[in-house]
DRENDO-1510 file (C-alpha; in Angstrom, 1 decimal, always signed):
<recs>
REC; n; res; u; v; w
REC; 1; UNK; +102.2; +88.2; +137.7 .
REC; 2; UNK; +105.7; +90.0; +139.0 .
REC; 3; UNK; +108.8; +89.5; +136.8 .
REC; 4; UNK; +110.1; +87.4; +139.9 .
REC; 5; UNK; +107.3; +84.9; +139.5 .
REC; 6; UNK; +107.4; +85.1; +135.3 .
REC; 7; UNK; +111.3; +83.8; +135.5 .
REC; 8; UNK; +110.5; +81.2; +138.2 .
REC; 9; UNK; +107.4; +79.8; +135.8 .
REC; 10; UNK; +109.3; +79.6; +132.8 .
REC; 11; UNK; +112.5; +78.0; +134.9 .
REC; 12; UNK; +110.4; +75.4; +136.0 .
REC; 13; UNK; +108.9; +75.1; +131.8 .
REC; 14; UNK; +112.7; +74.6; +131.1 .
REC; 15; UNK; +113.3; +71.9; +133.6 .
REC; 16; UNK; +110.3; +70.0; +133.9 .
REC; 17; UNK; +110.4; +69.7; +129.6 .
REC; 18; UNK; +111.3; +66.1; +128.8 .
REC; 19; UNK; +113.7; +66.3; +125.4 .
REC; 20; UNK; +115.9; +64.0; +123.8 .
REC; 21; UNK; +119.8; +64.9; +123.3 .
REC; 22; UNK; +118.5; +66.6; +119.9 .
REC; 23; UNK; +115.9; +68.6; +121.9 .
REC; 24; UNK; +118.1; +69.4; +125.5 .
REC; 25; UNK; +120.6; +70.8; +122.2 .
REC; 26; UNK; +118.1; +73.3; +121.3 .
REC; 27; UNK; +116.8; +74.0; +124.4 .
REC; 28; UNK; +120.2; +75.2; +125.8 .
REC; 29; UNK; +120.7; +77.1; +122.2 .
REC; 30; UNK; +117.5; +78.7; +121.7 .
REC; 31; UNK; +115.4; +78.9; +125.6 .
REC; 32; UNK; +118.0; +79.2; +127.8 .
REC; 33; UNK; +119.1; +82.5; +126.9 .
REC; 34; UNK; +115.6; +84.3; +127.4 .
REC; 35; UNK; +115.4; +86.5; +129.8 .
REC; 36; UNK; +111.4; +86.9; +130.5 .
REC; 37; UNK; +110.0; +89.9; +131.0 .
REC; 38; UNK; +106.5; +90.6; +131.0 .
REC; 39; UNK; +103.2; +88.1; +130.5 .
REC; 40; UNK; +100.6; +89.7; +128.6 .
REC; 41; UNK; +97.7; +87.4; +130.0 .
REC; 42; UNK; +94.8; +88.6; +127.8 .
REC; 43; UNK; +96.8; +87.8; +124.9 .
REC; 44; UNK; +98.8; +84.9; +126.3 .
REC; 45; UNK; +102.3; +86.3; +125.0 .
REC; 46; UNK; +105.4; +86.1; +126.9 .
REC; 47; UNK; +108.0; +89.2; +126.1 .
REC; 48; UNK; +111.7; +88.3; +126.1 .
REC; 49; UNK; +114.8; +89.9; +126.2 .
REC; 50; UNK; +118.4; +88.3; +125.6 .
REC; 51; UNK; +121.9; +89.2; +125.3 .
REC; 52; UNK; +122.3; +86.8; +122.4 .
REC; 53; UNK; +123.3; +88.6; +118.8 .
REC; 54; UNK; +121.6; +85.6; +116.8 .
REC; 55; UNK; +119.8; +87.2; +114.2 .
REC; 56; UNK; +118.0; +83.4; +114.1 .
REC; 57; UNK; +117.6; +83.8; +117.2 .
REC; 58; UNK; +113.7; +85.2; +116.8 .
REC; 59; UNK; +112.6; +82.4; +114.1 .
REC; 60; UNK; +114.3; +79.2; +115.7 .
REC; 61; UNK; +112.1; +80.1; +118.8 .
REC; 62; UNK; +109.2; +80.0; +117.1 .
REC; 63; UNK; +110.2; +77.2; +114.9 .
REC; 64; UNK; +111.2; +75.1; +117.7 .
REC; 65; UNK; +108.4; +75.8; +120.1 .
REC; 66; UNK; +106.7; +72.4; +120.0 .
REC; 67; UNK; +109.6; +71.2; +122.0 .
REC; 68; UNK; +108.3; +72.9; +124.7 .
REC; 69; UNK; +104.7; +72.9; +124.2 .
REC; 70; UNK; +103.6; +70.6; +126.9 .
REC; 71; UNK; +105.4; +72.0; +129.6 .
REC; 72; UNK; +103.8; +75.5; +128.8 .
REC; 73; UNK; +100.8; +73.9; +129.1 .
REC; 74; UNK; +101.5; +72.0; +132.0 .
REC; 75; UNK; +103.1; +75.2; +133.9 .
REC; 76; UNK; +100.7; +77.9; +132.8 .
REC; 77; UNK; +97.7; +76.6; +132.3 .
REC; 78; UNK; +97.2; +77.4; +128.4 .
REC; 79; UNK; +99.2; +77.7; +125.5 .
REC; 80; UNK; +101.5; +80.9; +125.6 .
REC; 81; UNK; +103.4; +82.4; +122.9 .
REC; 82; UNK; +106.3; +83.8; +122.7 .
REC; 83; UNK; +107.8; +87.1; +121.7 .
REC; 84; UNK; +111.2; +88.4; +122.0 .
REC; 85; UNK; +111.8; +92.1; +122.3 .
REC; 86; UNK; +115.1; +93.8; +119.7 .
REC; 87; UNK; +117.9; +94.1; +122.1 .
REC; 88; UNK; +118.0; +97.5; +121.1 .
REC; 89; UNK; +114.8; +97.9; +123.3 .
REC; 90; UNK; +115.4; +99.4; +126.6 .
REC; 91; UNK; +113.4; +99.1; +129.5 .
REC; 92; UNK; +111.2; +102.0; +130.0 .
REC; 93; UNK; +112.9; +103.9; +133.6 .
REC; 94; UNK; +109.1; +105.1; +134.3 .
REC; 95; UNK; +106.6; +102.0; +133.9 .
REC; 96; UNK; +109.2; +99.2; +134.4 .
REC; 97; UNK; +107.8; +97.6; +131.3 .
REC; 98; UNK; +109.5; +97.4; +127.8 .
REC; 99; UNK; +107.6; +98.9; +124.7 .
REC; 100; UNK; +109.1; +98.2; +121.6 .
REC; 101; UNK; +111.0; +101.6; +119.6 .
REC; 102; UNK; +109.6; +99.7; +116.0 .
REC; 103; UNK; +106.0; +100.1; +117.3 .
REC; 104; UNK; +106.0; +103.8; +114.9 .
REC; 105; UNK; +103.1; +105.5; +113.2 .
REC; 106; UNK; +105.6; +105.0; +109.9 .
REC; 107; UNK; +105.2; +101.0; +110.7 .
REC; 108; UNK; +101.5; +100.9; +111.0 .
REC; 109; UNK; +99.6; +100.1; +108.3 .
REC; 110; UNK; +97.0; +102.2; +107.5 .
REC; 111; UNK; +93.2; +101.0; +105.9 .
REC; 112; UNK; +89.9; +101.5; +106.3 .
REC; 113; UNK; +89.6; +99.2; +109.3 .
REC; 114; UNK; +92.1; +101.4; +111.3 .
REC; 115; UNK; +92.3; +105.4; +110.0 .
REC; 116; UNK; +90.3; +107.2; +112.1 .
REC; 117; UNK; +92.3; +105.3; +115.2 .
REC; 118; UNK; +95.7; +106.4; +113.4 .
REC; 119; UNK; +94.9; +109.9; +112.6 .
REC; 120; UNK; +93.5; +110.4; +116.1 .
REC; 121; UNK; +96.7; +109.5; +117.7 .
REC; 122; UNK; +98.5; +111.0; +115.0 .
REC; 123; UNK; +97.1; +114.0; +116.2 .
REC; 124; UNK; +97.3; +114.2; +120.2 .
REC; 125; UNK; +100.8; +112.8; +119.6 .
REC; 126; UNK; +102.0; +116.6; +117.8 .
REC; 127; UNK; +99.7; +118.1; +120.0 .
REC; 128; UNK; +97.8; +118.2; +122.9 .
REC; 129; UNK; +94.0; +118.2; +121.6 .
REC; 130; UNK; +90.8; +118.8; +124.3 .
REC; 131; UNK; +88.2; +117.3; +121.5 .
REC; 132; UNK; +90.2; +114.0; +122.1 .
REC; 133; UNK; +90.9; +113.9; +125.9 .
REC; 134; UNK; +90.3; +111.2; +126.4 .
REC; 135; UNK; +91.1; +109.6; +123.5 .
REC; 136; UNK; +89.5; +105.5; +123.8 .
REC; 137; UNK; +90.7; +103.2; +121.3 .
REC; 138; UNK; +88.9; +99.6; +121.1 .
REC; 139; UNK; +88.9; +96.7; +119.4 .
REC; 140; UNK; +89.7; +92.9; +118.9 .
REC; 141; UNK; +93.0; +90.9; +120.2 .
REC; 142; UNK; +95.8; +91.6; +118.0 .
REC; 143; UNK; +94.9; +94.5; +116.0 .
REC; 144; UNK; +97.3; +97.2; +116.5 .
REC; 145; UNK; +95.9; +98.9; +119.9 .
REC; 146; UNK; +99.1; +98.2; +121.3 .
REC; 147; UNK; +100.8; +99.9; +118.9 .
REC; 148; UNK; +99.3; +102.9; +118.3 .
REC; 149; UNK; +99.3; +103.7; +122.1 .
REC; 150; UNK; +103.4; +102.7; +122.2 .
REC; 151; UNK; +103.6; +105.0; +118.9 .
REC; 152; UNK; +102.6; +108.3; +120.7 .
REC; 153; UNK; +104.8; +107.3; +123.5 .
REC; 154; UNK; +107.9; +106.9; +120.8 .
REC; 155; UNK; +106.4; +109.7; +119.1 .
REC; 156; UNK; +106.6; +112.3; +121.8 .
REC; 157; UNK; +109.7; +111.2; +123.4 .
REC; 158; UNK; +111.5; +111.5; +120.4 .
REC; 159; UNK; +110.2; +115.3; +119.3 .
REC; 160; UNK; +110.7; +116.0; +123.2 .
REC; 161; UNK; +112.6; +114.4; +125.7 .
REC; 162; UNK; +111.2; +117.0; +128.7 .
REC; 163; UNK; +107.5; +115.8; +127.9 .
REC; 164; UNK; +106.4; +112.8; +130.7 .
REC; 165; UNK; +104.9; +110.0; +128.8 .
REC; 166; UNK; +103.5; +106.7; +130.8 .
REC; 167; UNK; +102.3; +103.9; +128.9 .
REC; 168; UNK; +101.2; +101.1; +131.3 .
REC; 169; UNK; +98.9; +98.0; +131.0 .
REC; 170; UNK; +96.3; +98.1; +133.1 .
REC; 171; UNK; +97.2; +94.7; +134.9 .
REC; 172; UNK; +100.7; +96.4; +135.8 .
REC; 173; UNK; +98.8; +99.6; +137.0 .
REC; 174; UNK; +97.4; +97.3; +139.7 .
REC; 175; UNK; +100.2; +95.6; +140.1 .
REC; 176; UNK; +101.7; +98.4; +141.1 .
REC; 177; UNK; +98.8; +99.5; +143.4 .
REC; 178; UNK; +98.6; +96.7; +145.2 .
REC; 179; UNK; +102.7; +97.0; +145.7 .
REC; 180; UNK; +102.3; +100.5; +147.1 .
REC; 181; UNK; +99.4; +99.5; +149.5 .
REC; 182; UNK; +101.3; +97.1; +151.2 .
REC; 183; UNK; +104.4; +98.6; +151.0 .
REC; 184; UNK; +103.0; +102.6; +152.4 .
REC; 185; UNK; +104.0; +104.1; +148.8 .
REC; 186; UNK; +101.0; +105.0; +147.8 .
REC; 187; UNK; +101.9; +109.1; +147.6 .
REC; 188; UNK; +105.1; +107.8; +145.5 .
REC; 189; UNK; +101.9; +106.3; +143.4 .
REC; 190; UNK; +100.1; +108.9; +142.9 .
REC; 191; UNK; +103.3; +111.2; +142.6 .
REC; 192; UNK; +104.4; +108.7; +139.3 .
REC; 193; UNK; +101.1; +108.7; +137.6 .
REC; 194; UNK; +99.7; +112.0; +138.1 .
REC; 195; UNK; +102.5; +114.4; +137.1 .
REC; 196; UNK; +102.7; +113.0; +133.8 .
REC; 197; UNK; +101.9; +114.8; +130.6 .
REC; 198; UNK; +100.7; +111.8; +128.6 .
REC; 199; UNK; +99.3; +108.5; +130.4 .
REC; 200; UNK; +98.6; +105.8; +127.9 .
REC; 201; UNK; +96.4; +102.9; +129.6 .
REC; 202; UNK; +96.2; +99.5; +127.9 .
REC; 203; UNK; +93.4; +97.1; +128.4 .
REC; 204; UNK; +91.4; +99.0; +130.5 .
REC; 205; UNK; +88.9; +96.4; +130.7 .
REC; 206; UNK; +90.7; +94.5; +132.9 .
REC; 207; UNK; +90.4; +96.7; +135.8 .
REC; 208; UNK; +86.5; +95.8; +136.2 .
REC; 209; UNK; +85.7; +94.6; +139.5 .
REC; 210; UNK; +89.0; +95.7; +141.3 .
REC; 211; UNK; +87.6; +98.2; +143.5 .
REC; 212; UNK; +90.8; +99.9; +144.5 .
REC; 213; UNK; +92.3; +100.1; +140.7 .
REC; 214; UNK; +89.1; +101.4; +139.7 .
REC; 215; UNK; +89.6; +104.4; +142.1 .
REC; 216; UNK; +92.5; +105.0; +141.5 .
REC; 217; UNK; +91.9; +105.3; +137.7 .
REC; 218; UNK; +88.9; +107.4; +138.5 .
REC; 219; UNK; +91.0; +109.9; +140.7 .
REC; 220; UNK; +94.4; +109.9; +138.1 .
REC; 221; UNK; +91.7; +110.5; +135.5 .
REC; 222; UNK; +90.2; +113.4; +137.0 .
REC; 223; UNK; +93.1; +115.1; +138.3 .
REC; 224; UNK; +95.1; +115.1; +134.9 .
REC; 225; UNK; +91.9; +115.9; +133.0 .
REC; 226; UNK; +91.7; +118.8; +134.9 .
REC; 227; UNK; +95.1; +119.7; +134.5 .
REC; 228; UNK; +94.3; +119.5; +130.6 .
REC; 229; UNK; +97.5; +116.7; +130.5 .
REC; 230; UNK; +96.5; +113.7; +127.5 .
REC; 231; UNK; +94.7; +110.5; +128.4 .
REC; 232; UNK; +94.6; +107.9; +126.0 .
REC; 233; UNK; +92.6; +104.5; +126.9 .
REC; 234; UNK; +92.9; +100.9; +124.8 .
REC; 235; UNK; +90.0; +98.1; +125.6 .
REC; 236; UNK; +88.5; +95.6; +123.9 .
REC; 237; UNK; +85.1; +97.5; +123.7 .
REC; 238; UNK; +83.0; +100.8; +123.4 .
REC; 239; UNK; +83.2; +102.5; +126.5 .
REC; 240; UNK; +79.2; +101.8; +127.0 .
REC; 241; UNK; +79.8; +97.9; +126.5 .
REC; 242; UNK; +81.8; +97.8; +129.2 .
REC; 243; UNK; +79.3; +97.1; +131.3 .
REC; 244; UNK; +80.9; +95.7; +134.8 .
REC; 245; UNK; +83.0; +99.1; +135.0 .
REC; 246; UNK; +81.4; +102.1; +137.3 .
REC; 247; UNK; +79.2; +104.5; +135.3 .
REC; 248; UNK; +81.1; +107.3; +136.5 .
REC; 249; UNK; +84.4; +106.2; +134.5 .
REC; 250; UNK; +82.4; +104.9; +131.7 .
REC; 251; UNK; +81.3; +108.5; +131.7 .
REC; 252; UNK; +84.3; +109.8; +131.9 .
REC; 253; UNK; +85.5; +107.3; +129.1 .
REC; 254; UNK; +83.0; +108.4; +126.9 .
REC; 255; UNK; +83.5; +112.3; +127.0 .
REC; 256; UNK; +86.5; +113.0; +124.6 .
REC; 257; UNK; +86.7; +110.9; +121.0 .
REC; 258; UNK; +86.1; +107.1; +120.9 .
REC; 259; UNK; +87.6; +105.3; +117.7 .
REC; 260; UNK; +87.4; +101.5; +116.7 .
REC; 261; UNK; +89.8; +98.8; +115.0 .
REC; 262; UNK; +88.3; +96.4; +113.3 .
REC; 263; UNK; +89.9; +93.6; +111.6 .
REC; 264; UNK; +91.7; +94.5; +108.4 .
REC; 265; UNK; +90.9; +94.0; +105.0 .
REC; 266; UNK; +91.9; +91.9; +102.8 .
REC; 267; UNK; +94.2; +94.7; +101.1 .
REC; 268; UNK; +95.5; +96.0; +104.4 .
REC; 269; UNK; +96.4; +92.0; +105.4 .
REC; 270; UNK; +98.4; +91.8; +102.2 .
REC; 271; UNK; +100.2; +95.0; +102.9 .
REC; 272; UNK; +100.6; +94.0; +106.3 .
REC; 273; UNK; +102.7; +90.7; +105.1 .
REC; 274; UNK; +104.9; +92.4; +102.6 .
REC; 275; UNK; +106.0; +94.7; +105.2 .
REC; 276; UNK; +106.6; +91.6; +107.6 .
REC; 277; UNK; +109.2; +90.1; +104.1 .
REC; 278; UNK; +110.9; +93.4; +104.1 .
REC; 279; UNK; +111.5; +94.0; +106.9 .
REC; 280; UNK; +113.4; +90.0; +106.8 .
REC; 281; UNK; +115.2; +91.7; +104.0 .
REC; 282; UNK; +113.3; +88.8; +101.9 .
REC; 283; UNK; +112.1; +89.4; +98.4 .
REC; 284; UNK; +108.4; +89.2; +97.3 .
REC; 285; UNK; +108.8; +87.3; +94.0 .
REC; 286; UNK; +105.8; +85.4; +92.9 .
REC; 287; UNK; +105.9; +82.2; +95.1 .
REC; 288; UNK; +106.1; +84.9; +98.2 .
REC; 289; UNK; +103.3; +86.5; +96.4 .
REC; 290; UNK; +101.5; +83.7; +96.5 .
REC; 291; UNK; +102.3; +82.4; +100.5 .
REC; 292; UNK; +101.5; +86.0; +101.4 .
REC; 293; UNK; +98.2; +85.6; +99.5 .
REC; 294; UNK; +97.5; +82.4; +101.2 .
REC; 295; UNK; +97.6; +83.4; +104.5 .
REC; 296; UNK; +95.9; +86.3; +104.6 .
REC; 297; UNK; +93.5; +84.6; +102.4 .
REC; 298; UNK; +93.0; +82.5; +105.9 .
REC; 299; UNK; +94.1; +84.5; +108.9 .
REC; 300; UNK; +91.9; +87.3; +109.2 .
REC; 301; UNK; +90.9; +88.9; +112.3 .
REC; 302; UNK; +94.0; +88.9; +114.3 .
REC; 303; UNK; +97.6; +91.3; +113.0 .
REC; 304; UNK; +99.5; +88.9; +115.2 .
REC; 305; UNK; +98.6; +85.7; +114.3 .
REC; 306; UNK; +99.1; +87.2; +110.7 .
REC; 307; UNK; +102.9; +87.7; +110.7 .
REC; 308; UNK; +103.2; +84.6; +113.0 .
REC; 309; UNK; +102.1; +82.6; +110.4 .
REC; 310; UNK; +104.7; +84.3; +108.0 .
REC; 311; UNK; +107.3; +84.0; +111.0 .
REC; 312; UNK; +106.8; +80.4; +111.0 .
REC; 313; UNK; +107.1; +79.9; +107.5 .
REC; 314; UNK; +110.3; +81.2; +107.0 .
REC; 315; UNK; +111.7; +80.1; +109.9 .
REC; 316; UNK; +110.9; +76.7; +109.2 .
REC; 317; UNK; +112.3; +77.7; +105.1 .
REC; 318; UNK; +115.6; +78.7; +106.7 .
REC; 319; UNK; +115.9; +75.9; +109.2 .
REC; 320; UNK; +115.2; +73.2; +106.9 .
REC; 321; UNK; +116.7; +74.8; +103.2 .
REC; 322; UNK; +113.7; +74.6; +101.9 .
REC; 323; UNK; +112.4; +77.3; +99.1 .
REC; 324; UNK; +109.4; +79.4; +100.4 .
REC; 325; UNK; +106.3; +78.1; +98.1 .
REC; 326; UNK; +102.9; +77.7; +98.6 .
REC; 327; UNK; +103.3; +74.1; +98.7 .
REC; 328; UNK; +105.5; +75.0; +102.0 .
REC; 329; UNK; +103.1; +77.4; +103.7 .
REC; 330; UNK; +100.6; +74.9; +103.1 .
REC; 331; UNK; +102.1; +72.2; +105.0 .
REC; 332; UNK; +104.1; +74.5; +107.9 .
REC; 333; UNK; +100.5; +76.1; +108.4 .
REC; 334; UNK; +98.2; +73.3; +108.2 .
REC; 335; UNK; +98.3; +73.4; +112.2 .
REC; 336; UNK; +97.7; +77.0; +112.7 .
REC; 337; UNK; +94.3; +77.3; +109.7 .
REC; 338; UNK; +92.0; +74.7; +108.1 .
REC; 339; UNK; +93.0; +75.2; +104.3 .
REC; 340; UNK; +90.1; +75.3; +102.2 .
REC; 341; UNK; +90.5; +71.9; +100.4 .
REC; 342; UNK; +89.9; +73.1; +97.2 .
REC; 343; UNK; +91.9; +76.2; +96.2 .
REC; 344; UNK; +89.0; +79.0; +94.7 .
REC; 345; UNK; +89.6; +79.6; +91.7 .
REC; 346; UNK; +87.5; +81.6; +89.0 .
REC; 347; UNK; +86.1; +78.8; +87.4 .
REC; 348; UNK; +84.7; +77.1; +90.9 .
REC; 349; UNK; +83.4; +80.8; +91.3 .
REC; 350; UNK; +81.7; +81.3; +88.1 .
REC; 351; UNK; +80.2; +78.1; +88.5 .
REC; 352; UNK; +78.5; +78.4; +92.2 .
REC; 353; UNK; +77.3; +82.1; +90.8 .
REC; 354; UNK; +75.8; +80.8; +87.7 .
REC; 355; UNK; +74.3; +78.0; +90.2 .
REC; 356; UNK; +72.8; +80.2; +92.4 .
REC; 357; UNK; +71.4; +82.1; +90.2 .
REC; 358; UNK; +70.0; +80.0; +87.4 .
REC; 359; UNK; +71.7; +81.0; +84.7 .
REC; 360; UNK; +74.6; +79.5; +82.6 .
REC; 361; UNK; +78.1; +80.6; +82.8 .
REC; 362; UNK; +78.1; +81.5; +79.0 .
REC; 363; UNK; +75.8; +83.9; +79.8 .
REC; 364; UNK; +77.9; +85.4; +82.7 .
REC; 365; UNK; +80.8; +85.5; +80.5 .
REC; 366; UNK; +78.2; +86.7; +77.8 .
REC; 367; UNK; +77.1; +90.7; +76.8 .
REC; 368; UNK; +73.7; +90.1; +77.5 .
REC; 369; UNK; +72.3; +93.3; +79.1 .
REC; 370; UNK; +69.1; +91.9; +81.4 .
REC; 371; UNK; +69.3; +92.0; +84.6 .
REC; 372; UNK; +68.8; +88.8; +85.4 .
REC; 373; UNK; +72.4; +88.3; +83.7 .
REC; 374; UNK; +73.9; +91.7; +84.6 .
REC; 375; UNK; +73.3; +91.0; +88.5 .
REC; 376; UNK; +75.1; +87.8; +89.0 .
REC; 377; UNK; +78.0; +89.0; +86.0 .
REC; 378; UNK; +78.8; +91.3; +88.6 .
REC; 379; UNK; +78.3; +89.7; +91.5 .
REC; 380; UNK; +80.8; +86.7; +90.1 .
REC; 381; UNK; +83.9; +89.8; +88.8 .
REC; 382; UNK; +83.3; +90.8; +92.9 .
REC; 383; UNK; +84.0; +87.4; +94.4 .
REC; 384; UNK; +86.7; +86.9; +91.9 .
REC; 385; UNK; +88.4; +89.9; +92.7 .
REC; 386; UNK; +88.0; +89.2; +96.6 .
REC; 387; UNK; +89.3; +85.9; +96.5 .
REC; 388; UNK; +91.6; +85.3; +94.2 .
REC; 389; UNK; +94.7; +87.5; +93.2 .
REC; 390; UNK; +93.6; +88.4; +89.8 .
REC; 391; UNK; +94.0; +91.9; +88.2 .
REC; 392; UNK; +91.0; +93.5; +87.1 .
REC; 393; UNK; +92.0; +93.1; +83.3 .
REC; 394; UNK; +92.9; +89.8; +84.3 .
REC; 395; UNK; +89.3; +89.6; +85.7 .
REC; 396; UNK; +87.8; +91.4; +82.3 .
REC; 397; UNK; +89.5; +88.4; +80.1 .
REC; 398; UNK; +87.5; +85.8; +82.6 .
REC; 399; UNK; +84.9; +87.3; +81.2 .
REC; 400; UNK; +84.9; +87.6; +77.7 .
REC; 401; UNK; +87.5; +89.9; +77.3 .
REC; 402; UNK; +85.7; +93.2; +78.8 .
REC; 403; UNK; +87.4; +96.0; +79.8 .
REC; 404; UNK; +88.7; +96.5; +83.2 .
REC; 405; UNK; +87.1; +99.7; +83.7 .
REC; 406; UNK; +83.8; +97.6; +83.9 .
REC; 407; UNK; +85.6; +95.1; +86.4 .
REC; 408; UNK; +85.7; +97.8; +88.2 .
REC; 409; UNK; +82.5; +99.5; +88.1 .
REC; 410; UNK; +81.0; +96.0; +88.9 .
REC; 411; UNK; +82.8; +95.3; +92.5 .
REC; 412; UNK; +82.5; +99.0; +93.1 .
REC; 413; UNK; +78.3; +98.5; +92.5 .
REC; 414; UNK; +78.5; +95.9; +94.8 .
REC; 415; UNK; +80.6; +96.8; +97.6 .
REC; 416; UNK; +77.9; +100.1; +97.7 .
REC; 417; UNK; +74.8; +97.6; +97.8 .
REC; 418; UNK; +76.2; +95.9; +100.6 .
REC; 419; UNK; +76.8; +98.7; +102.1 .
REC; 420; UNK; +72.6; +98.8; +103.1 .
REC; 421; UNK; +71.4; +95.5; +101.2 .
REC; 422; UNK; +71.5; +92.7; +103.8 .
REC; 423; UNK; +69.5; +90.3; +101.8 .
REC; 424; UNK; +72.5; +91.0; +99.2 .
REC; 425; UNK; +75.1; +90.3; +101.8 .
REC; 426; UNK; +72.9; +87.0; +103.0 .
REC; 427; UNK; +73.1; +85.5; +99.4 .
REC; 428; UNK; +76.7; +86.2; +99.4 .
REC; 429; UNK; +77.7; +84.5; +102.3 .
REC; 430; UNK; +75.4; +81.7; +100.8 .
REC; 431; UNK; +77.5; +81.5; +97.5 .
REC; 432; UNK; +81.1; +81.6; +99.2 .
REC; 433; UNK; +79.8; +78.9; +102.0 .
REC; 434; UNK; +79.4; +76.3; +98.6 .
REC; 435; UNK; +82.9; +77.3; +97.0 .
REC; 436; UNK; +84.4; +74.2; +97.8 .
REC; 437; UNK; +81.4; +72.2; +96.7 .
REC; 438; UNK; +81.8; +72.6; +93.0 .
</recs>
């Protein structure tokens, strides 16, 4: 979709939006200053920039959207989301896209799910590496693949300002094609995106099936492979799952160093979210602890949805002077997850263990050394520390008062059976499946 066709789209979402005086008010506030400027389909976000120097402007958006919910429907075909770009984001001269300067390697959170991805970037972004040309990121929607490949780009550019970096979505590079075929640019085409020193493509899955983007791809590929410049591919899987893609640029995907994202921790989520309260210049006291807990508690495959949900909440906190509690989140967020309706506590945990299991909960919280004891004691201090906040002395009082260095030894015995043990993980998922039950 051309930015020509983007503005006329969300024109047309504007006027056709039926709204009370109220509504029409923030309409005219909020929407009519956005300037659209890009439609990332596979995600279904809408990038905005705006002259406006609200700093509101970003939450009342989002807090405000159900206004024009229908008529996003109505005029796109789905439901869209919104994102507004810093309006100290410029438009990249190269691509004619905007990337975002806060998309940094310092603003990426780093766990297990991610750290081979990060440090692989990391890496080709200080210097050009051959083991890692190409490098091919994949994973889920909303996981940071974006940002990693807009990293090296701000990366680079900022250490040197001679180096030519492209980043480009791979709907865009066929946009682009397709302009240049019809228009008899396609030299100017091939000048732009093969005398580059670093060309980042993102979503490359979506070129499957388009004959001419596919060789074109296959010919940029080949000719700044050869001239040892950096490729860097995102998709949304392995290279050899990407199965309606030509085998000769699967091949060629699958030559240099292939990392995964996979949806972060529980840990990572948490530190995700504090970063998102920071960076509001909000403090995390304990009812922030506690909304930050909850939702990533319930949102856990997909980074943007994350700090949506904590977007909303304070949006809606600011909006309507109400104090950011649990309480709160509960009720602003009851739309976007299904809260569990009985909060897990240690108790309800102890209880479906010692269930399970057989035994009674005195002798969970016992000393008793059989294994038939020992096995679901530590199984139970695991599911306590996953799911609820507690601190592992906090986890050794539960318990009888035992020490937290055997807390820890427990969830760290577990987390290595599961590791291999899939009957271990089966009666898991079992267990948490009747939390709510007791």
């Amino acid at each position: 979709m051309t930015k020509s066709e983007l503005k006329i789209k969300w024109k047309t979402v504007l006027d056709t939006c039926p709204a009370d005086r109220l509504d029409q008010v923030k309409i005219d506030q909020w929407y009519k200053p956005l300037i659209p400027i890009f439609f990332d389909e596979e995600n279904s976000v809408i990038q905005f920039v705006t002259n406006e120097k609200n700093p509101m402007l970003k939450d009342m958006v989002v807090s405000n959207y159900n206004i024009l919910q229908n008529s996003v429907i109505d005029v796109f075909g789905k439901d869209i989301k919104l994102e507004i770009i810093d309006d100290e984001e410029e438009e990249n001269e190269e691509s004619g896209e905007y990337t975002d300067p806060h998309y940094t390697f310092d603003r990426f959170i780093s766990g297990a799910n991610n750290r081979l991805a990060l440090a692989a970037s990391l890496a080709i972004a200080e210097h050009f590496t051959p083991d890692y040309n190409p490098l091919f990121i994949y994973g889920g929607s909303g996981l940071g693949k974006t940002h990693l490949l807009t990293a090296i780009k701000n990366y680079v550019k900022e250490k040197d300002q001679d180096k030519k970096v492209l980043y480009v979505t791979s709907e865009a590079f066929t946009n682009e094609l397709v302009s240049a075929i019809r228009e008899h640019t396609t030299e100017e085409f091939h000048e732009k995106y093969r005398k580059v020193d670093i060309l980042l493509i993102d979503d490359i899955q979506f070129i499957a099936g388009k004959e001419s983007t596919e060789e074109e791809v296959f010919n940029t590929f080949n000719t700044l492979y050869s001239a040892n410049k950096q490729i860097v591919i995102s998709s949304d899987k392995p290279p050899k799952e990407l199965k309606s893609l030509p085998d000769r640029l699967v091949s060629r995907f699958s030559q240099g160093m292939i990392a995964d994202i996979q949806p972060p921790d529980y840990e990572t989520r948490v530190a995700i979210l504090q970063q998102k309260v920071e960076d509001k210049k909000l403090s995390i006291d304990q009812d922030m602890a506690q909304v930050i807990d909850l939702i990533a508690q319930n949102i856990t495959d997909n980074i943007r949805e994350l700090e949506g949900a904590l977007t909303r909440v304070i949006a809606f906190s600011a909006l309507s002077n109400a104090k950011i509690n649990k309480e709160l989140a509960k009720s602003v967020l009851k739309d976007v997850f299904n809260l569990k309706e009985k909060e897990i506590t240690p108790e309800n945990i102890k209880k479906t263990v010692a269930e399970f299991y057989g035994v009674k909960i005195s002798d969970l919280e016992g000393t008793k050394r059989s294994r038939v004891f020992v096995v679901p004691r530590q199984i139970a201090m695991y599911l306590i520390r996953k799911h609820t906040p507690l601190s592992l002395p906090q986890i050794g009082e539960e318990f009888g008062g035992k020490d937290h260095t055997t807390v820890m030894h427990s969830c760290e015995k577990i987390e290595e059976e599961l590791k291999d043990n899939k009957a271990l993980e089966e009666k898991l998922n079992i267990i948490e499946a009747q939390f709510n039950k007791n």
